[in-house]
C-alpha positions in Angstrom: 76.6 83.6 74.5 73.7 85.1 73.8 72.5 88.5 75.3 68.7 88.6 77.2 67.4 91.6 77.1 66.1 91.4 81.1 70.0 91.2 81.8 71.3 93.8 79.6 68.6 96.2 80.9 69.9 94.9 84.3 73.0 96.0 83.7 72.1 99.3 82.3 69.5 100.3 85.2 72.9 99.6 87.4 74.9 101.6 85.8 72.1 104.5 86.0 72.0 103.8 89.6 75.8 104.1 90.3 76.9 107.1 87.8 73.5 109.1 87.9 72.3 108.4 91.3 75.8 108.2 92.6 75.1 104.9 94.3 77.4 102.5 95.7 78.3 99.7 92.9 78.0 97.1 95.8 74.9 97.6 97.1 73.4 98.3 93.6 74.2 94.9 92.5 73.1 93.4 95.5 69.8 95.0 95.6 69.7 94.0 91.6 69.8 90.7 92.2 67.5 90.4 95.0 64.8 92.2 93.1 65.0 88.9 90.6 65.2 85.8 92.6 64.5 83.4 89.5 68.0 84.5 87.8 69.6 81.1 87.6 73.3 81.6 89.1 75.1 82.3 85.5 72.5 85.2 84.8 73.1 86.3 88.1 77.1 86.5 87.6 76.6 88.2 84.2 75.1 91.1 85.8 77.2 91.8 87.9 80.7 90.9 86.2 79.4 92.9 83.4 78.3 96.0 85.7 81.6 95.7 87.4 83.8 95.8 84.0 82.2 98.6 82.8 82.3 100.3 85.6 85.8 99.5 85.9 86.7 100.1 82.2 84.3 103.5 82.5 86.8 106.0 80.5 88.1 103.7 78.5 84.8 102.3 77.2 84.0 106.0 76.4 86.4 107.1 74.7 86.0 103.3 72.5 82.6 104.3 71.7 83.2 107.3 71.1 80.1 108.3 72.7 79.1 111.0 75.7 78.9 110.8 79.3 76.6 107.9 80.7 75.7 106.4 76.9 75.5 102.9 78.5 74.2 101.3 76.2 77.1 102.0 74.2 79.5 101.7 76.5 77.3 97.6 76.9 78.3 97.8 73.5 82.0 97.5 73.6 81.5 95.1 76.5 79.9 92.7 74.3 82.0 93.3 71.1 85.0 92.8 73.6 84.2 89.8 74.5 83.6 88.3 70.9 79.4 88.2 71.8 76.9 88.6 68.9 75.1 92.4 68.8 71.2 91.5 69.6 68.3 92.7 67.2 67.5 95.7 69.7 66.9 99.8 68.8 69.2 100.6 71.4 72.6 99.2 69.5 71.6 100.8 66.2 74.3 102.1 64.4 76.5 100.3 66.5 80.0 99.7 64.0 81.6 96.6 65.9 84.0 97.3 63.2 85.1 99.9 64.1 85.0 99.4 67.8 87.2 96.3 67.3 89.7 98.9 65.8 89.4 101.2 68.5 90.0 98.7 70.8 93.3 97.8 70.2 94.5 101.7 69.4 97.6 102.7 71.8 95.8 105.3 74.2 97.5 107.8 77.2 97.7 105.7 80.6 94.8 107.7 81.7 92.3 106.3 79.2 94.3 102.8 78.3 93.7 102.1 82.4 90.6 104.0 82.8 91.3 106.5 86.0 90.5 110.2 85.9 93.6 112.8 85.0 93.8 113.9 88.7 94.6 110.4 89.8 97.1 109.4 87.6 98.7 112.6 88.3 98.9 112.5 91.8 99.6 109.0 92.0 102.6 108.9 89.5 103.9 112.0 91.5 104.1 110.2 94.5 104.5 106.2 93.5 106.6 107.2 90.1 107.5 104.5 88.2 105.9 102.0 90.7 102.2 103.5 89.7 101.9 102.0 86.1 102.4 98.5 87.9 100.3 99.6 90.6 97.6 100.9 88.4 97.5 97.5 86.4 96.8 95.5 89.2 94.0 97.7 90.6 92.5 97.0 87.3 92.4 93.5 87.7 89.4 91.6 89.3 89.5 90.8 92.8 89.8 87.4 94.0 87.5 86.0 96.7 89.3 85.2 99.8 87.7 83.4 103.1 89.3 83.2 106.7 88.4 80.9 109.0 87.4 81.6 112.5 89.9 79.6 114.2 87.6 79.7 117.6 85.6 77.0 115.7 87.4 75.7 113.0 90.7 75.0 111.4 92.1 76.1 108.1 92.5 72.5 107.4 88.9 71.2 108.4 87.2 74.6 107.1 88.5 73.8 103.2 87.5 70.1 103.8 83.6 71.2 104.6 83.3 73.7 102.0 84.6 71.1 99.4 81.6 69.0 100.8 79.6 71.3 99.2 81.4 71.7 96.2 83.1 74.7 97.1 86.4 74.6 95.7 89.1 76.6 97.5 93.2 77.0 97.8 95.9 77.6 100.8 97.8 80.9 100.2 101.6 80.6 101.3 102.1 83.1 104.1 98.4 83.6 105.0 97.9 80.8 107.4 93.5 81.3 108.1 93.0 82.5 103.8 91.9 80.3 101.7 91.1 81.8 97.6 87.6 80.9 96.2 88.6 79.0 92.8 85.0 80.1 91.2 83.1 83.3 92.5 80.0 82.3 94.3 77.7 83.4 97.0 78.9 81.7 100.0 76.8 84.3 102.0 73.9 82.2 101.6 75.6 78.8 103.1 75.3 76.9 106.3 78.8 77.0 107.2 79.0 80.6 106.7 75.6 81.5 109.2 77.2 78.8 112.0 80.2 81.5 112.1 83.1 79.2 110.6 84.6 82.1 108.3 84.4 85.5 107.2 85.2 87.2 103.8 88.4 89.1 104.0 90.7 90.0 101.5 94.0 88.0 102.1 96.4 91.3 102.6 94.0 92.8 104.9 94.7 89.7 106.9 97.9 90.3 107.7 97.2 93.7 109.9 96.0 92.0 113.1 98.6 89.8 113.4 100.8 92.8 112.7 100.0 94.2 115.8 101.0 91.3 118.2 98.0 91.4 120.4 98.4 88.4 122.6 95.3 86.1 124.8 94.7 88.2 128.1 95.7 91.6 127.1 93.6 95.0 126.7 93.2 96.1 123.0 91.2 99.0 121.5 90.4 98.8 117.9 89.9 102.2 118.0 88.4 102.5 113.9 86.7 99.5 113.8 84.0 99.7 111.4 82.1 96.7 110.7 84.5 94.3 112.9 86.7 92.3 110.0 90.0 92.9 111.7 88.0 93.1 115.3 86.8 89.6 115.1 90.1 88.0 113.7 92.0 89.8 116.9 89.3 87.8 119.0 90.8 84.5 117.3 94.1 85.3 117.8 93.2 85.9 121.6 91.9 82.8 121.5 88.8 85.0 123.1 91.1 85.7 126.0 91.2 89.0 127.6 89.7 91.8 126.3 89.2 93.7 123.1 87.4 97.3 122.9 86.0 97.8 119.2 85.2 102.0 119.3 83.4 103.5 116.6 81.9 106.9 115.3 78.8 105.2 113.8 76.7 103.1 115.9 75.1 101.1 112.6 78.6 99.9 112.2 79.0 98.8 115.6 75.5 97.0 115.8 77.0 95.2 112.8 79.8 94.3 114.7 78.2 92.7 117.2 76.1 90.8 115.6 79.0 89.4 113.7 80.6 88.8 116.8 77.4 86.5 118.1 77.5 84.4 114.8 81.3 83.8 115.0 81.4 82.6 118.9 83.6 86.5 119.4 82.4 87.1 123.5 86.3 89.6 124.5 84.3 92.2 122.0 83.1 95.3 124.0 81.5 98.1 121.8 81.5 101.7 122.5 80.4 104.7 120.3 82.5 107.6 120.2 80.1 110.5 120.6 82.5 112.5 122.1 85.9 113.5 123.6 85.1 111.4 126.8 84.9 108.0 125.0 88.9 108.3 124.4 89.7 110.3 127.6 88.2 107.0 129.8 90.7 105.4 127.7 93.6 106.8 128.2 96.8 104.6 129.2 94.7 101.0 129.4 95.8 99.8 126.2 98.4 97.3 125.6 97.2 97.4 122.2 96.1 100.2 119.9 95.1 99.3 116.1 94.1 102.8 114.3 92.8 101.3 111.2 92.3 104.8 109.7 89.6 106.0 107.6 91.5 106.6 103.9 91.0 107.1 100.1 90.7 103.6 99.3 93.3 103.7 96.8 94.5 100.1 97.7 91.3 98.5 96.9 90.3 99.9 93.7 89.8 95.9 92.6 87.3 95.4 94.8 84.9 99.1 94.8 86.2 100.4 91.3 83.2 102.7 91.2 85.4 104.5 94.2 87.8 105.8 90.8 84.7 107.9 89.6 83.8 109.1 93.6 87.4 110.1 94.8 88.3 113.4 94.3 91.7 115.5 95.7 89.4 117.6 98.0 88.1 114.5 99.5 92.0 113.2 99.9 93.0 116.1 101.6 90.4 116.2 104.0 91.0 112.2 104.7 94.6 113.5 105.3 93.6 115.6 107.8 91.6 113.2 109.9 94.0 110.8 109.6 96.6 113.0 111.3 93.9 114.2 113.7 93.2 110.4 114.6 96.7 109.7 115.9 97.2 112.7 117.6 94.2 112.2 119.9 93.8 108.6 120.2 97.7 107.7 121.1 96.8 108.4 124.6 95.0 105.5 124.7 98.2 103.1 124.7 100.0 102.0 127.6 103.4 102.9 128.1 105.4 100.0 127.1 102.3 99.3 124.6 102.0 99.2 121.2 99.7 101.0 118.2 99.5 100.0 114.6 98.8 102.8 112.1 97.4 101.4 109.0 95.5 102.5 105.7 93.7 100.8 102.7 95.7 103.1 100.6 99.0 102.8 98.3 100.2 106.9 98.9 103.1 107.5 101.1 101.4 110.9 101.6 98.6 109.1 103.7 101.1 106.4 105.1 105.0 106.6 105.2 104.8 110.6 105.6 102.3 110.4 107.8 103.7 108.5 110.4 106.9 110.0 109.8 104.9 113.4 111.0 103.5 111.7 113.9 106.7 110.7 115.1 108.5 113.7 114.6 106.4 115.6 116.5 106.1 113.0 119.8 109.8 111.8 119.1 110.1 111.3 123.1 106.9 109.4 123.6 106.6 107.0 120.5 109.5 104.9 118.3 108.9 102.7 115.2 109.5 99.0 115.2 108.4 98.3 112.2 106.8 99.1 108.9 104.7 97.0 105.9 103.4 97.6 102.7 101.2 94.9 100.5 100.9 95.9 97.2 98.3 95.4 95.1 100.8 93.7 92.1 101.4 90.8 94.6 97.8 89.9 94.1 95.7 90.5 96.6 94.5 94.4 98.0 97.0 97.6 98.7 97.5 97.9 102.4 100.4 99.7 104.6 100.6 99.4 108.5 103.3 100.9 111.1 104.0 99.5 114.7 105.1 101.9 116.8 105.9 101.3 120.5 105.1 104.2 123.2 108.1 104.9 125.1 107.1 107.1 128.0 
């Protein structure tokens, strides 16, 4: 393959954008490729592949290179002598050795360069996952598969993977993830008709499996009390079949207007939105649930695949805090559920410290009021994103 210039420099102003500006990798590459609407769809997916690996492969591109913080061009370098590409004729690759790189390459490094994480990670990770982290790790390193559910409120499974193949959209069932269907090629099915009529959303196949977790059933009184954007909101309004009612609460209201209008395009109308701009919001609240999901905000640790840049963003300050908040979160919004109800704890994250021992804590401490049914974990070595979630049941 043959290297433009207009894409490498692509790549490279990304990279600026992310490490020196301290943008997010998503939105960088997004606004990259709207800025050049002539990029034919195979320029367009070796931007941003190749700002993704490298971001990825950071540390360990680095160290190959030998070179010093944010050298991207070198670090493009090992990219390109990676994959087996010819060097072009430019200043910036002058005195590039692809020799010597290829040697460097395959040299045995520690864990913490060979997978490309910062020494604090690895550390606390293999503290608390042990031997499970080096499988772990692997599989964060690998690149996240594209994964569709369909809105059953206006299409099946079934008929949803027969339209897109129309289209030439090629896509796959996933055993034990009855609305998923897996992208064979990565494309930008943003842009098609039978995504702006509503009939699916993008959503990570793991992350799939927390509403259904939580057993909300057509008629009853839920509060998704972290709801974000509305993924899991909206696929709790299928499984309702739209029956009864669903309360989406929310400490930003951008994220809520998002949510709504999501809601409109995919035919969602049991959604109510509230911010939570104070103590009042959850006080109004309190016993009406049958239903609580507390989809907490966490490190992110489970969906390195997807938002690698997140490696270079963490830090253990910022974990502690999140621990914090996440304890905070179920010891003021519980109230919310109905006795006899039921609330579902769950985390983006692959630490017990922000999942098993925290609900453990919870537990221990309202031991007369709450009990655990039942308890999940999706790894990210089974293929798709690292998600835990915890039913508990309020007692009294």
């Amino acid at each position: 393959m043959k290297i433009h210039r207009s894409l490498a420099e692509a790549v490279v102003h990304s990279l600026q954008l992310i490490f020196q500006e301290n943008k997010y990798a998503d939105r960088v590459i997004e606004k990259t490729l709207k800025q050049n609407p002539r990029w034919g769809a195979r320029d367009r997916r070796f931007i941003a592949e190749t700002t993704y690996d490298i971001v990825r492969w950071k540390r360990f591109y680095q160290e190959v290179s030998q070179s010093s913080e944010n050298d991207f061009w070198k670090w493009l370098a090992v990219w390109i002598t990676q994959h087996e590409f010819q060097y072009p004729d430019w200043e910036e690759f002058d005195g590039i050795n692809s020799k010597q790189i290829r040697s460097r390459l395959t040299t045995e490094y520690a864990r913490k360069i060979r997978e490309s994480i910062p020494d604090w990670m690895d550390e606390l990770c293999g503290a608390e996952l042990g031997d499970r982290w080096e499988r772990e790790l692997h599989a964060l390193n690998e690149q996240a598969q594209v994964v569709l559910r369909a809105n059953t409120l206006k299409i099946s499974i079934k008929d949803l993977a027969g339209k897109l193949l129309e289209d030439e959209t090629e896509t796959d069932l996933i055993t034990n993830f009855p609305d998923a269907l897996i992208l064979r090629k990565r494309q930008n099915i943003f842009q098609t008709q039978h995504f702006k009529d509503g009939l699916f959303e993008v959503m990570d196949a793991a992350s799939q499996t927390i509403a259904p977790f939580l057993q909300a059933k057509a008629g009853m009184r839920v509060v998704d009390a972290c709801a974000g954007g509305g993924g899991k909101t909206l696929q709790l309004a299928a499984l309702m079949n739209n029956k009864g009612k669903i309360i989406a609460l929310d400490t930003e209201q951008w994220k809520l207007d998002e949510l709504s209008k999501r809601a409109r395009r995919a035919g969602a109308f049991n959604i109510e939105t509230r911010l939570i701009d104070s103590g009042k919001v959850i006080k109004r609240l309190e016993n009406s649930a049958d239903c609580l999901l507390l989809d907490v905000p966490c490190s992110g640790l489970g969906v390195l695949k997807r938002n690698p840049d997140a490696k270079w963003k963490l830090s253990p300050e910022f974990i502690d805090r999140v621990r914090e908040l996440q304890q905070n979160i179920l010891n003021d919004y519980f109230t919310m559920v109905k006795i006899g109800g039921e609330m579902v704890y769950s985390t983006c994250s692959i630490l017990p410290s922000e999942n098993e021992t925290m609900v453990r804590q919870f537990l221990s401490s309202h031991q007369d009021q709450f009990e655990l049914e039942e308890e999940k974990r999706c790894w990210p070595s089974d293929g798709f994103d690292g998600f835990y979630m915890a039913r508990m049941r309020r007692k009294r």
